[in-house]
N, CA, C and O atoms as a GROMACS GRO file, in nm:
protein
  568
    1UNK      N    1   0.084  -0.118   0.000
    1UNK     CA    2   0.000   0.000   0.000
    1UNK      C    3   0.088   0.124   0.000
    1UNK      O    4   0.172   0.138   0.089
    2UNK      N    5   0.072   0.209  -0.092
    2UNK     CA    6   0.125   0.321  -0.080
    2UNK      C    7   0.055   0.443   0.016
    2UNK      O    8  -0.048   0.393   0.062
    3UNK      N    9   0.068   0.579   0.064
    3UNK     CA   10   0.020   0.641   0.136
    3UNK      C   11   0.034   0.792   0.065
    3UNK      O   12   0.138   0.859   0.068
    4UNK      N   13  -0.094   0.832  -0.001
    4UNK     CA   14  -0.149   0.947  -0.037
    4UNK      C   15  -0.137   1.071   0.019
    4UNK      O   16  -0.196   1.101   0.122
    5UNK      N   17  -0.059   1.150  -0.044
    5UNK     CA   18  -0.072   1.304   0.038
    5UNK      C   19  -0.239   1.348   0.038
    5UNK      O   20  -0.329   1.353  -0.046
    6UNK      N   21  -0.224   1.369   0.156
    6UNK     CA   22  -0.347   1.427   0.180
    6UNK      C   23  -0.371   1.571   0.174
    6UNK      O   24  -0.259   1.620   0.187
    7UNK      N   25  -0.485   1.696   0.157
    7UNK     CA   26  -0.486   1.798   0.204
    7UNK      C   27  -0.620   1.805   0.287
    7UNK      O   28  -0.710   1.721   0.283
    8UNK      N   29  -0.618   1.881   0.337
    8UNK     CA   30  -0.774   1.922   0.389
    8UNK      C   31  -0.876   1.919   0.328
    8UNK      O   32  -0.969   1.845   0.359
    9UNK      N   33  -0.877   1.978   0.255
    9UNK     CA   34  -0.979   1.957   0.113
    9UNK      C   35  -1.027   1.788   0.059
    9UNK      O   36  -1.105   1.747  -0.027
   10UNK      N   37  -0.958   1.736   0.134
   10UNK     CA   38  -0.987   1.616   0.129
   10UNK      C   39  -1.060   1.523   0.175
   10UNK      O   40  -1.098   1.413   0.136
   11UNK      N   41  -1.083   1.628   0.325
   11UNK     CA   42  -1.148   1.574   0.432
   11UNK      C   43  -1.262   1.620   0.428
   11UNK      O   44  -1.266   1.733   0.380
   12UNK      N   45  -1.419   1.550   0.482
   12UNK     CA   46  -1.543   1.572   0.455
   12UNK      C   47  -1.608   1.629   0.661
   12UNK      O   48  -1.702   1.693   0.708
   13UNK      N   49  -1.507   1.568   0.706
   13UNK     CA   50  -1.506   1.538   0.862
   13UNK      C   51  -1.436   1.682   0.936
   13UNK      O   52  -1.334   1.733   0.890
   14UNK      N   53  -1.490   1.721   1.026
   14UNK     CA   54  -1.468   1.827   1.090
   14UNK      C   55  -1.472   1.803   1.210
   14UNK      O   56  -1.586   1.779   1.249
   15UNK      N   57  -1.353   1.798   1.327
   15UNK     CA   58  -1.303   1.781   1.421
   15UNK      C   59  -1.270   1.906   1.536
   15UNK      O   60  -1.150   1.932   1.538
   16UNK      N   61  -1.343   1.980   1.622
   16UNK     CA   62  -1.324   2.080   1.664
   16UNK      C   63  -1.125   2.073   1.716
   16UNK      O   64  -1.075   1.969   1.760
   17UNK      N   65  -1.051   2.192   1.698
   17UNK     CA   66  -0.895   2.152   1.733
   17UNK      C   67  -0.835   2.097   1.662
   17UNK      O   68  -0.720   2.071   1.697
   18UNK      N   69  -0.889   2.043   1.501
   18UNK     CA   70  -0.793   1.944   1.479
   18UNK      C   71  -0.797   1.952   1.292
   18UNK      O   72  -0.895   1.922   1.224
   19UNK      N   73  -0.684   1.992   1.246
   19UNK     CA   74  -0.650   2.021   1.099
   19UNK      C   75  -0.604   1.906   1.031
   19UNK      O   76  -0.648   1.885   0.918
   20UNK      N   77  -0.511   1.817   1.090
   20UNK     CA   78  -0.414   1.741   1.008
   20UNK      C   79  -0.546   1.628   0.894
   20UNK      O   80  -0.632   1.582   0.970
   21UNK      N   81  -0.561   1.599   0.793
   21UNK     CA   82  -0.588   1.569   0.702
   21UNK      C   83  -0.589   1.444   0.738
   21UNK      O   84  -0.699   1.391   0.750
   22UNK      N   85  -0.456   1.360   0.765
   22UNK     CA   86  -0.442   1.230   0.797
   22UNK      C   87  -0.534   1.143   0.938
   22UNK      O   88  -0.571   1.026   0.952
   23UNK      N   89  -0.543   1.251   1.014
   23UNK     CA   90  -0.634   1.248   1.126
   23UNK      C   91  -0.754   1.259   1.085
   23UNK      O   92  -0.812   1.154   1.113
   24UNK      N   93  -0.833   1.340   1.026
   24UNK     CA   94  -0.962   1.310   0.973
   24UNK      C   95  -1.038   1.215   0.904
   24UNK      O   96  -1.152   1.178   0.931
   25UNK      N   97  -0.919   1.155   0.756
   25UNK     CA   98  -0.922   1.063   0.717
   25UNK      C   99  -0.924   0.890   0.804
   25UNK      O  100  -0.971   0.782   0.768
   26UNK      N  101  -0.874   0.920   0.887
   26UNK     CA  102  -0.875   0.801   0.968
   26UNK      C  103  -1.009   0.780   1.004
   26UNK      O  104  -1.058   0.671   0.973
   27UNK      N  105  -1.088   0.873   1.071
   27UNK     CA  106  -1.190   0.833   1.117
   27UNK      C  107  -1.307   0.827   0.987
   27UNK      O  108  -1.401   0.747   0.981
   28UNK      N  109  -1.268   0.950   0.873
   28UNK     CA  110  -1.370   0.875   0.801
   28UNK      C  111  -1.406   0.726   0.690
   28UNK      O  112  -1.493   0.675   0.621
   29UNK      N  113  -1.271   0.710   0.736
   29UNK     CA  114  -1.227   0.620   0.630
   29UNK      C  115  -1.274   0.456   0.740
   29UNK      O  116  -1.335   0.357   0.700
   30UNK      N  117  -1.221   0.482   0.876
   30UNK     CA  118  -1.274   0.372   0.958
   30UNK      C  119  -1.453   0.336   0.965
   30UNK      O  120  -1.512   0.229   0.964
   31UNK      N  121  -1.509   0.497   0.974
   31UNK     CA  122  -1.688   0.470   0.936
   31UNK      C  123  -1.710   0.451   0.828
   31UNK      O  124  -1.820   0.398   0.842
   32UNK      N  125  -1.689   0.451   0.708
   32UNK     CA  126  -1.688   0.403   0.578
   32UNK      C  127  -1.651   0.250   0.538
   32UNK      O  128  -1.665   0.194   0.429
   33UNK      N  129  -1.603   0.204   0.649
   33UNK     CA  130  -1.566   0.033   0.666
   33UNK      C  131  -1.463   0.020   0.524
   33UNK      O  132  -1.448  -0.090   0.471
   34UNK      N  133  -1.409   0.118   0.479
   34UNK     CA  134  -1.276   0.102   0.401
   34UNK      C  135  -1.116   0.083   0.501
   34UNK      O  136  -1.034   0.171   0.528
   35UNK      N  137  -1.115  -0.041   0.532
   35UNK     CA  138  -1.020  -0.063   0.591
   35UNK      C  139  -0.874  -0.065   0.530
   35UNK      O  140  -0.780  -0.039   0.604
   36UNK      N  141  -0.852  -0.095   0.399
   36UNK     CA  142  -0.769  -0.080   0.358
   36UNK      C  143  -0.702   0.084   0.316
   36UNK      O  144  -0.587   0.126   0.330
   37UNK      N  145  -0.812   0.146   0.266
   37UNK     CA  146  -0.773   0.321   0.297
   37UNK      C  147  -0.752   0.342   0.439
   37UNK      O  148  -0.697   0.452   0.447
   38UNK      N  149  -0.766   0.300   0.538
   38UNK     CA  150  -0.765   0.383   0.667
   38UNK      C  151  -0.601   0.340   0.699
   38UNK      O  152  -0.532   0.412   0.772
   39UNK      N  153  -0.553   0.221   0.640
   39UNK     CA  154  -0.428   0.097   0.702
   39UNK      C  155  -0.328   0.204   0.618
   39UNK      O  156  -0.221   0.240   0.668
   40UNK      N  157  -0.382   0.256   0.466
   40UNK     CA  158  -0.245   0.284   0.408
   40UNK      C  159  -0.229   0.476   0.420
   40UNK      O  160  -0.176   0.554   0.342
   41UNK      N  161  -0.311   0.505   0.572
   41UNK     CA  162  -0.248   0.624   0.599
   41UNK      C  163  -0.143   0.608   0.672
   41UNK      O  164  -0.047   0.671   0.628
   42UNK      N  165  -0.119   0.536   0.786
   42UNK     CA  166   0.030   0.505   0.814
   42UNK      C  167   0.122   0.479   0.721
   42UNK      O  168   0.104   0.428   0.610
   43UNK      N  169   0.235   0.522   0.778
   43UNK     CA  170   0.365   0.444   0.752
   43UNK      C  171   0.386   0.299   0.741
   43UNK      O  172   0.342   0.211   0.814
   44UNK      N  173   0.470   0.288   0.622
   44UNK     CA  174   0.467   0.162   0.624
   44UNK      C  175   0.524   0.080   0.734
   44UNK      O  176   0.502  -0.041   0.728
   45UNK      N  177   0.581   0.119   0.814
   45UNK     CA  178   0.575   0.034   0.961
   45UNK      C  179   0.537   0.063   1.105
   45UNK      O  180   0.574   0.032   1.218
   46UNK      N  181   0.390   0.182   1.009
   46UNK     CA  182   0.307   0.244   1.125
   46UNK      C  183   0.267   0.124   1.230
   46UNK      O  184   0.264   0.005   1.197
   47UNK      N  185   0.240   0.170   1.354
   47UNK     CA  186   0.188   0.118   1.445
   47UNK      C  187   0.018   0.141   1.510
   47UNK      O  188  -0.044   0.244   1.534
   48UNK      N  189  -0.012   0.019   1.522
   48UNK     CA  190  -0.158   0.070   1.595
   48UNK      C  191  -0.155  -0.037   1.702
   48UNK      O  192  -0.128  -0.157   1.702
   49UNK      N  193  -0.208   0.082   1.824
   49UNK     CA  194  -0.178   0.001   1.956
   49UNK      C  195  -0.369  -0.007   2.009
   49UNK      O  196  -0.422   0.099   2.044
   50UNK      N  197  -0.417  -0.082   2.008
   50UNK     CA  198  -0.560  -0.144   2.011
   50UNK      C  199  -0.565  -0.192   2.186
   50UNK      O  200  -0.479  -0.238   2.260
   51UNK      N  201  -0.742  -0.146   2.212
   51UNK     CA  202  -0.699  -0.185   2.338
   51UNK      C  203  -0.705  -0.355   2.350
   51UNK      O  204  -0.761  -0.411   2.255
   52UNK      N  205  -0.669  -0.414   2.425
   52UNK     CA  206  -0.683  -0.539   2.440
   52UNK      C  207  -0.611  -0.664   2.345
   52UNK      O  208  -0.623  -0.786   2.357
   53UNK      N  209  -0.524  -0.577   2.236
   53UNK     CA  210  -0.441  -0.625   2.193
   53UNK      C  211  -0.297  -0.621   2.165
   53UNK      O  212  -0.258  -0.505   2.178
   54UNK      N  213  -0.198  -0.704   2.130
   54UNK     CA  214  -0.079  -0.680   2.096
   54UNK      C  215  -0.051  -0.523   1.994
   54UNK      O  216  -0.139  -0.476   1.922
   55UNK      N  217   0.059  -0.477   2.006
   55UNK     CA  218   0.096  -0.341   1.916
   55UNK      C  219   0.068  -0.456   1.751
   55UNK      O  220   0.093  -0.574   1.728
   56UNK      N  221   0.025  -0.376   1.692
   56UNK     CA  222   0.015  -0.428   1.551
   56UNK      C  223   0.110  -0.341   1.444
   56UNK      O  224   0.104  -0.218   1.436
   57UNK      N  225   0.186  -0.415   1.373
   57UNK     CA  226   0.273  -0.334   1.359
   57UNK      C  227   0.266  -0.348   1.147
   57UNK      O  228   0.280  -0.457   1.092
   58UNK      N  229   0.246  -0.245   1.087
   58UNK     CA  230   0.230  -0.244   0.916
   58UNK      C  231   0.118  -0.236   0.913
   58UNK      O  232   0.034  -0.261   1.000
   59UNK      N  233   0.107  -0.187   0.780
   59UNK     CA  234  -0.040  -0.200   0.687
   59UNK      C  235  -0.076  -0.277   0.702
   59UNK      O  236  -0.161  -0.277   0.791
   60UNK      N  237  -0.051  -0.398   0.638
   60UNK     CA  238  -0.153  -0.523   0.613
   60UNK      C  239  -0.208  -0.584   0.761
   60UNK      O  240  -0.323  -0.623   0.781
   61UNK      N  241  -0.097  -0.584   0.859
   61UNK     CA  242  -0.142  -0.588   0.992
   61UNK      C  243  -0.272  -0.529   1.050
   61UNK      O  244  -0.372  -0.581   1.100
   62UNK      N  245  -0.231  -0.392   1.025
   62UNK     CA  246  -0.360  -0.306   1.081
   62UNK      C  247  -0.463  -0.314   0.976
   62UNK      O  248  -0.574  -0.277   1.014
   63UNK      N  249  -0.452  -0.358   0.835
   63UNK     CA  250  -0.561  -0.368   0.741
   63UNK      C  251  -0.690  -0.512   0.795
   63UNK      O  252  -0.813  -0.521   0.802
   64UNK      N  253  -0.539  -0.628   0.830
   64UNK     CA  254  -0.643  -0.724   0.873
   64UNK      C  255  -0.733  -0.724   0.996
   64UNK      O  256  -0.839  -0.784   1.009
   65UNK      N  257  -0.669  -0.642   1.085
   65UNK     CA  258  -0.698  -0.639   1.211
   65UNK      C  259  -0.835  -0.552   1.233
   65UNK      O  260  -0.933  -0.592   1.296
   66UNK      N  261  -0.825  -0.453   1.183
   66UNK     CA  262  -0.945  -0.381   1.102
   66UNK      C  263  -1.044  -0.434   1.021
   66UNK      O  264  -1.114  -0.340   0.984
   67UNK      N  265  -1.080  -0.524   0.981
   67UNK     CA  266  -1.155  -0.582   0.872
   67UNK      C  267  -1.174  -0.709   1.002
   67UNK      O  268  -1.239  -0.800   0.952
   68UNK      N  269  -1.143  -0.736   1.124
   68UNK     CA  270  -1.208  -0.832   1.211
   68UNK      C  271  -1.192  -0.797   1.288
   68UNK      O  272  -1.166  -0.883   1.373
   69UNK      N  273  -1.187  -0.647   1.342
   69UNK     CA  274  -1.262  -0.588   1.472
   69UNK      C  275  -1.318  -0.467   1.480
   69UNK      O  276  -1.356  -0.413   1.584
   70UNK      N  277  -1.325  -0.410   1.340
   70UNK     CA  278  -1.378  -0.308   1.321
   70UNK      C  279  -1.536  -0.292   1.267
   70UNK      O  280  -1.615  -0.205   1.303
   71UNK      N  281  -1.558  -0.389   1.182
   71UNK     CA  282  -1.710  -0.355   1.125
   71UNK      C  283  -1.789  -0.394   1.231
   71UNK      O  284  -1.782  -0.481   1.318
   72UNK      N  285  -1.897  -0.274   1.191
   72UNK     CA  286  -2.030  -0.229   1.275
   72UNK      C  287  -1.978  -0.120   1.356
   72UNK      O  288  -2.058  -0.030   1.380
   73UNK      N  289  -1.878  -0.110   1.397
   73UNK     CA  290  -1.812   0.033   1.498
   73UNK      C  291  -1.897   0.114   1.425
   73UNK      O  292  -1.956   0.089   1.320
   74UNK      N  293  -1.894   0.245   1.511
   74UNK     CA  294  -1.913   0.395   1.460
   74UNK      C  295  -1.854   0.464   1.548
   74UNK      O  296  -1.866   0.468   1.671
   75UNK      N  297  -1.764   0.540   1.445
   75UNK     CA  298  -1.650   0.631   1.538
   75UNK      C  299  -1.712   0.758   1.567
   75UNK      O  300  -1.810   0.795   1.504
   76UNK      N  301  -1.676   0.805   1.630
   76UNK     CA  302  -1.765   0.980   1.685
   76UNK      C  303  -1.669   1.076   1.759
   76UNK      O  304  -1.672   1.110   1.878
   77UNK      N  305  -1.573   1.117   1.648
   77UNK     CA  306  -1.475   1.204   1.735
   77UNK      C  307  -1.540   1.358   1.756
   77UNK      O  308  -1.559   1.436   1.662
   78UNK      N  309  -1.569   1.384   1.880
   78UNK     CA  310  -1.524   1.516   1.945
   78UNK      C  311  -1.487   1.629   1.919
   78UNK      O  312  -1.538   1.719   1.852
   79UNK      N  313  -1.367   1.619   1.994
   79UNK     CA  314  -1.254   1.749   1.965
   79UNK      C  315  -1.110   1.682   1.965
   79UNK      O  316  -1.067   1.568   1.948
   80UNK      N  317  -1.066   1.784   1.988
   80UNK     CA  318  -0.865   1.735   2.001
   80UNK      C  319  -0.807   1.872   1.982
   80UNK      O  320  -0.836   1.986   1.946
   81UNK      N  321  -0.687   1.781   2.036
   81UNK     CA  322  -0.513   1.917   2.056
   81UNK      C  323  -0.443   1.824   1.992
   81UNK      O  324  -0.459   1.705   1.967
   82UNK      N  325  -0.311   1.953   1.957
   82UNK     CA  326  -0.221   1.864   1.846
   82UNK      C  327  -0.141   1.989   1.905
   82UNK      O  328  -0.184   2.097   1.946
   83UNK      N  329   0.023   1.928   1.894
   83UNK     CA  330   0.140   1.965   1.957
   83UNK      C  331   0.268   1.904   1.861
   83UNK      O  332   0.297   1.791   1.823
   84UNK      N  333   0.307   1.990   1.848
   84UNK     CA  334   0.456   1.954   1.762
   84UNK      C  335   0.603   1.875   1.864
   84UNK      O  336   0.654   1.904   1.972
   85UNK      N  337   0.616   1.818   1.811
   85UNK     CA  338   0.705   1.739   1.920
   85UNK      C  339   0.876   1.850   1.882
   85UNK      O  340   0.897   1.949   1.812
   86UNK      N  341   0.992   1.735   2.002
   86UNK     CA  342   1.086   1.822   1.975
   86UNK      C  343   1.154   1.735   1.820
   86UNK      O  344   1.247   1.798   1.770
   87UNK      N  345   1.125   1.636   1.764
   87UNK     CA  346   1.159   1.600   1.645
   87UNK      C  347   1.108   1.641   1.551
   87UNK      O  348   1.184   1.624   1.456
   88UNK      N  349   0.982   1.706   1.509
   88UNK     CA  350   0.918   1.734   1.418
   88UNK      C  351   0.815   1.670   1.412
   88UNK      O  352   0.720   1.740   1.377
   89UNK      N  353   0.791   1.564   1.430
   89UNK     CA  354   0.713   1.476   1.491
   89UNK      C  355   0.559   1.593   1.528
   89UNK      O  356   0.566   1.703   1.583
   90UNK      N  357   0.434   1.526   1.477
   90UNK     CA  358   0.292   1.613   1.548
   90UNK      C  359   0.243   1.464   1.674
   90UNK      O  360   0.255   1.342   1.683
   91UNK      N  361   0.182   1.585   1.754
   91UNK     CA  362   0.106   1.471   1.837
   91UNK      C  363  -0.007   1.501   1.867
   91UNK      O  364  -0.016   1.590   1.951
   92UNK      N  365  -0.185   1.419   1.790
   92UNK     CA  366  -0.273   1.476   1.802
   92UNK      C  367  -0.308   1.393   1.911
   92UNK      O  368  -0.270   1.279   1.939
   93UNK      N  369  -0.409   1.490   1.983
   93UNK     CA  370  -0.523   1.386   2.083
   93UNK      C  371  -0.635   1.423   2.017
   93UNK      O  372  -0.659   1.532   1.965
   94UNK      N  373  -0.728   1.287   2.025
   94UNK     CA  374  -0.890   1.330   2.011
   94UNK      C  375  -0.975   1.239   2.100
   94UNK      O  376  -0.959   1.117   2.110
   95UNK      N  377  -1.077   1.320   2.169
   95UNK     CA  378  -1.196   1.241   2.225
   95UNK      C  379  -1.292   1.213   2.171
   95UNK      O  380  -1.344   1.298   2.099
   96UNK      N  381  -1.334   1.122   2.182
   96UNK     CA  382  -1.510   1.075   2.152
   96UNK      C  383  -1.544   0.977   2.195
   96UNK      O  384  -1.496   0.946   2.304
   97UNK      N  385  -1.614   0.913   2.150
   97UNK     CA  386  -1.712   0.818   2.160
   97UNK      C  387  -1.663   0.712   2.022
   97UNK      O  388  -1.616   0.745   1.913
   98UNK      N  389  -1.703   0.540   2.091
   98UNK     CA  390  -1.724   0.460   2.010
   98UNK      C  391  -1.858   0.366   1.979
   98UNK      O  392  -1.872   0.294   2.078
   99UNK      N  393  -1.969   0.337   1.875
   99UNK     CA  394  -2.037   0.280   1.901
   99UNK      C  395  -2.022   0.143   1.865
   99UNK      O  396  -2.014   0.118   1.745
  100UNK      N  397  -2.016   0.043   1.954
  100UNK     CA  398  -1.973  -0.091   1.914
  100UNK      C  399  -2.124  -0.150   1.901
  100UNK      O  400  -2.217  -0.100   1.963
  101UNK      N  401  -2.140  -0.268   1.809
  101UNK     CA  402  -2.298  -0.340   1.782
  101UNK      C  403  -2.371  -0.323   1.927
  101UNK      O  404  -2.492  -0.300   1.932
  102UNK      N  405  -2.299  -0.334   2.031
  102UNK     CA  406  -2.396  -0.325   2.190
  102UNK      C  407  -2.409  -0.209   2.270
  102UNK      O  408  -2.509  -0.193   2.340
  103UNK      N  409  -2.288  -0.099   2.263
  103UNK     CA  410  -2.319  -0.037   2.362
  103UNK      C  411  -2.212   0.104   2.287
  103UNK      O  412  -2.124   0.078   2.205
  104UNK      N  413  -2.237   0.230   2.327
  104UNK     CA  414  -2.147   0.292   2.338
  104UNK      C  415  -2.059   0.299   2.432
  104UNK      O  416  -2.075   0.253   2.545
  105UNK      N  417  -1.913   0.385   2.374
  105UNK     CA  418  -1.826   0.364   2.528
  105UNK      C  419  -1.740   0.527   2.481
  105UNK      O  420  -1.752   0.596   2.380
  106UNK      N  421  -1.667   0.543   2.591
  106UNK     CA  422  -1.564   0.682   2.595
  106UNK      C  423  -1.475   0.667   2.520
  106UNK      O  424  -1.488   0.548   2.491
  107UNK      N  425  -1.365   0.716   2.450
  107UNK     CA  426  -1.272   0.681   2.399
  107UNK      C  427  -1.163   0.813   2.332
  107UNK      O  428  -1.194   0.909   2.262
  108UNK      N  429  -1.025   0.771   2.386
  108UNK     CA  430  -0.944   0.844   2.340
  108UNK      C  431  -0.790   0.801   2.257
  108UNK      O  432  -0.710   0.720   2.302
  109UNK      N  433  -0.775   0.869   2.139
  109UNK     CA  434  -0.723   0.847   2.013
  109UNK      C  435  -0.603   0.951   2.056
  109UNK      O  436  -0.626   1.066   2.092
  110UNK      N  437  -0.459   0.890   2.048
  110UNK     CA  438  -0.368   0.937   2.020
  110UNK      C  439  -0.277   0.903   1.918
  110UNK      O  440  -0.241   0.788   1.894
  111UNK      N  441  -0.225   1.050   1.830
  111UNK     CA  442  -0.159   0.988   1.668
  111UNK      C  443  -0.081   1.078   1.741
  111UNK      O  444  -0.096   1.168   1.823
  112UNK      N  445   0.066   0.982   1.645
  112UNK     CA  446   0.199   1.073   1.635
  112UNK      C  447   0.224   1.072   1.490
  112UNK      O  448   0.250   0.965   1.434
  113UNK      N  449   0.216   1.186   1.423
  113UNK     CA  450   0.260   1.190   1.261
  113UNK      C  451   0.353   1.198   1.234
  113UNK      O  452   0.408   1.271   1.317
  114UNK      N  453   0.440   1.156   1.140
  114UNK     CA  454   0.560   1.188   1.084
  114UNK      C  455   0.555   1.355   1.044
  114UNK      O  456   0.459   1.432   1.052
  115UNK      N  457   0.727   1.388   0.988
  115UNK     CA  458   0.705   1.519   0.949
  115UNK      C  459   0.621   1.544   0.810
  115UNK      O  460   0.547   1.634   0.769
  116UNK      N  461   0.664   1.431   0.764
  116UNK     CA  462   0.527   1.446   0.613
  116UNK      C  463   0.386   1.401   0.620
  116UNK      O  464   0.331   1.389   0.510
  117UNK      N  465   0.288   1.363   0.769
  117UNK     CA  466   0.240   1.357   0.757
  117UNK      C  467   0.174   1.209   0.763
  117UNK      O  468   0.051   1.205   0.767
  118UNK      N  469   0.235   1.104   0.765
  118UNK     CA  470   0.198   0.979   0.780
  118UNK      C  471   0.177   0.922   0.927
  118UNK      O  472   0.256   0.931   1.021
  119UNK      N  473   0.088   0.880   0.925
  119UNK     CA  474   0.089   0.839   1.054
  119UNK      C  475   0.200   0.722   1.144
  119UNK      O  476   0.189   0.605   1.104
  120UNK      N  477   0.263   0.736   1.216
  120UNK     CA  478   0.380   0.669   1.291
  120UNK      C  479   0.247   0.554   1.396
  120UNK      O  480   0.209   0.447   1.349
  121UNK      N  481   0.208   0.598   1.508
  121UNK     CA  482   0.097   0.565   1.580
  121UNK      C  483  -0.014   0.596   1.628
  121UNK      O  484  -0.038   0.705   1.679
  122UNK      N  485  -0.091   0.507   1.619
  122UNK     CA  486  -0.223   0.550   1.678
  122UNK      C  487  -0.255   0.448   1.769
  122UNK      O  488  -0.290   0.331   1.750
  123UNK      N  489  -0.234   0.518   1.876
  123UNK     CA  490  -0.281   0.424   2.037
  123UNK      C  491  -0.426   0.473   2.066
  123UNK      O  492  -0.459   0.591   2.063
  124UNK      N  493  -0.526   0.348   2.101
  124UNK     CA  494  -0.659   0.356   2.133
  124UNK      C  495  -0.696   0.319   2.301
  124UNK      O  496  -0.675   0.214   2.361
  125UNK      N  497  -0.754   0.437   2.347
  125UNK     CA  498  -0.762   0.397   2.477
  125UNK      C  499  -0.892   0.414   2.558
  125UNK      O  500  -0.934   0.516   2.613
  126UNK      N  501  -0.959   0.262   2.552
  126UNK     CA  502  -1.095   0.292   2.670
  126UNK      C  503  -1.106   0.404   2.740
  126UNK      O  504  -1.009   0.445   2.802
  127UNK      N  505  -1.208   0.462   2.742
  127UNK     CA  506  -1.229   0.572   2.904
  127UNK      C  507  -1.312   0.535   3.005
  127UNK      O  508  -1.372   0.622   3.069
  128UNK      N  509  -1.327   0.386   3.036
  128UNK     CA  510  -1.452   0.305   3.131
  128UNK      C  511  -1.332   0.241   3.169
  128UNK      O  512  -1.222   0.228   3.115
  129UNK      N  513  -1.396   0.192   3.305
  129UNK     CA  514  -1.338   0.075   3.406
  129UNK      C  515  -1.344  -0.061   3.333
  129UNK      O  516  -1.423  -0.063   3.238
  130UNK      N  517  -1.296  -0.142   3.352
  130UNK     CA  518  -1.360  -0.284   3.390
  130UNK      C  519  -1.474  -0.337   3.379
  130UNK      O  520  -1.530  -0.408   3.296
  131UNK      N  521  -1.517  -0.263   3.538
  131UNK     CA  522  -1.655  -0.250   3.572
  131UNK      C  523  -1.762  -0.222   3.456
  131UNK      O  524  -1.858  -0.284   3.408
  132UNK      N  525  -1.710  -0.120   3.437
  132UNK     CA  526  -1.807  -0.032   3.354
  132UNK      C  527  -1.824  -0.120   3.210
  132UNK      O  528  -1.931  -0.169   3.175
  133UNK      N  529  -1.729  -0.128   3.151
  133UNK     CA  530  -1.756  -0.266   3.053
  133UNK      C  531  -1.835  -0.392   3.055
  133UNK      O  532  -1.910  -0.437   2.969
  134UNK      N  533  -1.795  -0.450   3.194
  134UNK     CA  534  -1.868  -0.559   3.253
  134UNK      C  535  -2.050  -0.515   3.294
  134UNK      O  536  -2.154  -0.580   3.304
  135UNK      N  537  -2.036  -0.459   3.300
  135UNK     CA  538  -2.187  -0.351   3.333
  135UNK      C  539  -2.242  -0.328   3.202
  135UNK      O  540  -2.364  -0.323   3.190
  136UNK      N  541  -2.168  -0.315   3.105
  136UNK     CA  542  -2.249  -0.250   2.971
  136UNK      C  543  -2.268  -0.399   2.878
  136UNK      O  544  -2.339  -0.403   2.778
  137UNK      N  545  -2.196  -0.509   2.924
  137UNK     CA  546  -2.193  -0.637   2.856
  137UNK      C  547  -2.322  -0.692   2.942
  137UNK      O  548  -2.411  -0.745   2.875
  138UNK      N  549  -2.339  -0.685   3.091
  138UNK     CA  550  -2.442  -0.711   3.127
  138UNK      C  551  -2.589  -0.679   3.057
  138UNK      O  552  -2.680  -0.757   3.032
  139UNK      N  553  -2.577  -0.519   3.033
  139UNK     CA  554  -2.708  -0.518   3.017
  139UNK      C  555  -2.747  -0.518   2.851
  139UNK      O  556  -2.845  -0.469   2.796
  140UNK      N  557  -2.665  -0.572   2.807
  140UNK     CA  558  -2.659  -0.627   2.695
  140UNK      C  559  -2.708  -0.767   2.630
  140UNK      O  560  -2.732  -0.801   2.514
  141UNK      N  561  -2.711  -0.823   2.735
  141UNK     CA  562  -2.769  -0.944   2.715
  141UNK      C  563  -2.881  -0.958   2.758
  141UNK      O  564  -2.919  -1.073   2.735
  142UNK      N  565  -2.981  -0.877   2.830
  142UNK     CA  566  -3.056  -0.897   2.864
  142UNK      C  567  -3.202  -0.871   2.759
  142UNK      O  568  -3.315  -0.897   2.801
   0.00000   0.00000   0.00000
């Protein structure tokens, strides 16, 4: 997979705080269940750190991994901050919401971009307990 310069103009998705192109695309490209566009905005030995799983490391990695834990999601980003690192390096945060087939939950998205723009990582991180999972699986079955 190669990885497309992006511009803004590209993006259909509007993120309060948050410009980078590659960041927008992610999420619209993840609700669009195009998993393979969302895999070849990273780097080719981008990382995606998932909760509850091993770091996944490449495209095709995060393409497969995406295509069997992603459909039915609906992503719902928020807002976000983005900060330039001391390498050149960007580092966005964004909050929102995820809707999984049962329940919604909290959720926060951190990317580190390269200087051109590719995504390096995107770590995904619950904002519920345990509990709170175990509670939302409960009343899920009922």
């Amino acid at each position: 997979m190669q990885t497309k310069t992006l511009t803004r103009a590209d993006c259909l998705l509007q993120i309060e705080g948050i410009t980078e192109p590659q960041v927008l695309r992610y999420f619209e490209t993840l609700n669009a269940g195009d998993f393979q566009e969302t895999a070849a905005l990273f780097a080719e030995d981008g990382i995606l750190e998932a909760p509850f799983e091993d770091h996944l490391h490449g495209q095709e990695a995060i393409a497969n991994y995406l295509e069997a834990e992603a459909r039915g999601m609906r992503l719902k980003p928020l807002e976000g901050v983005g900060q330039t690192l001391e390498n050149g390096r960007r580092q966005i945060r964004v909050m929102g919401k995820v809707r999984t087939p049962l329940f919604w939950v909290n959720v926060a998205w951190q990317f580190i971009l390269h200087p051109g723009g590719e995504i390096a990582v995107v770590t995904v991180k619950l904002l519920a307990s345990l509990q709170e999972l175990f509670n939302l699986q409960n009343k899920s079955d009922h």
